[in-house]
C-alpha positions in Angstrom: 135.9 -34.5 147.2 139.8 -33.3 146.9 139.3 -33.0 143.3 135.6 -31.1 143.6 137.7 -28.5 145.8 140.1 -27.5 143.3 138.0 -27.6 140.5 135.8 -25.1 142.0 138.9 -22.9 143.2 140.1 -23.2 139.1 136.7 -22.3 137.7 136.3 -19.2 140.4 140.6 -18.0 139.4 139.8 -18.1 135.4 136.0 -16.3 135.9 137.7 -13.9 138.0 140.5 -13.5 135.2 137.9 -13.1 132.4 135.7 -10.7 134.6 138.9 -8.4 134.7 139.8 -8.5 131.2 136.0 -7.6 130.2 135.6 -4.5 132.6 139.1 -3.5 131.6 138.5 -3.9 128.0 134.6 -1.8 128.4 135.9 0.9 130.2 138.9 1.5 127.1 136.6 0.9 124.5 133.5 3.8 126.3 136.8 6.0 127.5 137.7 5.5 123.4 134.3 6.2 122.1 134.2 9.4 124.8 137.3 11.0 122.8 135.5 10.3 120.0 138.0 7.7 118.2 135.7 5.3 116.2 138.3 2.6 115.0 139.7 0.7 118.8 141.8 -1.8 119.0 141.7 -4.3 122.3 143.2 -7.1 123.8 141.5 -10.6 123.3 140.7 -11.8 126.0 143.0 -14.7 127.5 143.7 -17.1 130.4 147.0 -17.0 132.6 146.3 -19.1 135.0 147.8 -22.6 134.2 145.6 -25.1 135.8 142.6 -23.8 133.4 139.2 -25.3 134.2 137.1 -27.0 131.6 134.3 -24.6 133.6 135.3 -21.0 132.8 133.1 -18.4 131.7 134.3 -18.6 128.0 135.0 -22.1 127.8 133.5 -23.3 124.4 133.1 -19.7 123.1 134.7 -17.4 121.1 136.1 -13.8 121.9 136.8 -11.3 119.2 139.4 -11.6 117.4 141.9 -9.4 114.2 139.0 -9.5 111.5 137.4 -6.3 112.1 134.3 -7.9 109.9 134.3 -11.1 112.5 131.0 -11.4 113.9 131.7 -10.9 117.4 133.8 -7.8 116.7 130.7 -6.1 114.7 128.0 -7.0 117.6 130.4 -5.4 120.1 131.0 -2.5 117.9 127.3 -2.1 117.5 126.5 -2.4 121.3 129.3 0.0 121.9 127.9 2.6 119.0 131.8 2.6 117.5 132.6 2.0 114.0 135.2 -1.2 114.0 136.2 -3.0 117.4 139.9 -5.0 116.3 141.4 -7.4 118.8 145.0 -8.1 119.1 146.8 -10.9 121.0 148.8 -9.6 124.0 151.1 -12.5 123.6 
């Protein structure tokens, strides 16, 4: 039951980290677009915390990476209406 506990607590710190990072990284990317700059460049998203629960909203997925032509990175630039989304590791 212990173990149930902090797995929840883990899975509930990560999602909260990713949720963050992904309004952070939607309002640069629309306060971007609004100045009319169609080339941005944002952080990929990442983890901290260093427990790291197998239950996190990304776990198993992928995030956008360098490669401007990476699949994820063209879909995002599409939803967004920009012409290339880059990420870049904050590390």
């Amino acid at each position: 039951m212990i173990w149930f506990f902090v797995s929840i607590c883990d899975t509930l710190i990560c999602s909260r980290e990713i949720y963050i990072q992904t309004n952070e990284r939607d309002a640069y990317i629309l306060e971007q677009k609004e100045k009319g700059i169609q080339k941005v460049t944002v952080p990929i998203i990442t983890i901290s915390y260093p427990f790291r629960s197998r239950h996190h909203a990304l776990e198993g997925l992928s995030d956008i990476s360098q490669d401007p032509d990476f699949w994820i990175n063209t879909s995002l630039a599409q939803h967004y209406g920009i012409k290339e989304l880059r990420g870049f590791d904050k590390e």
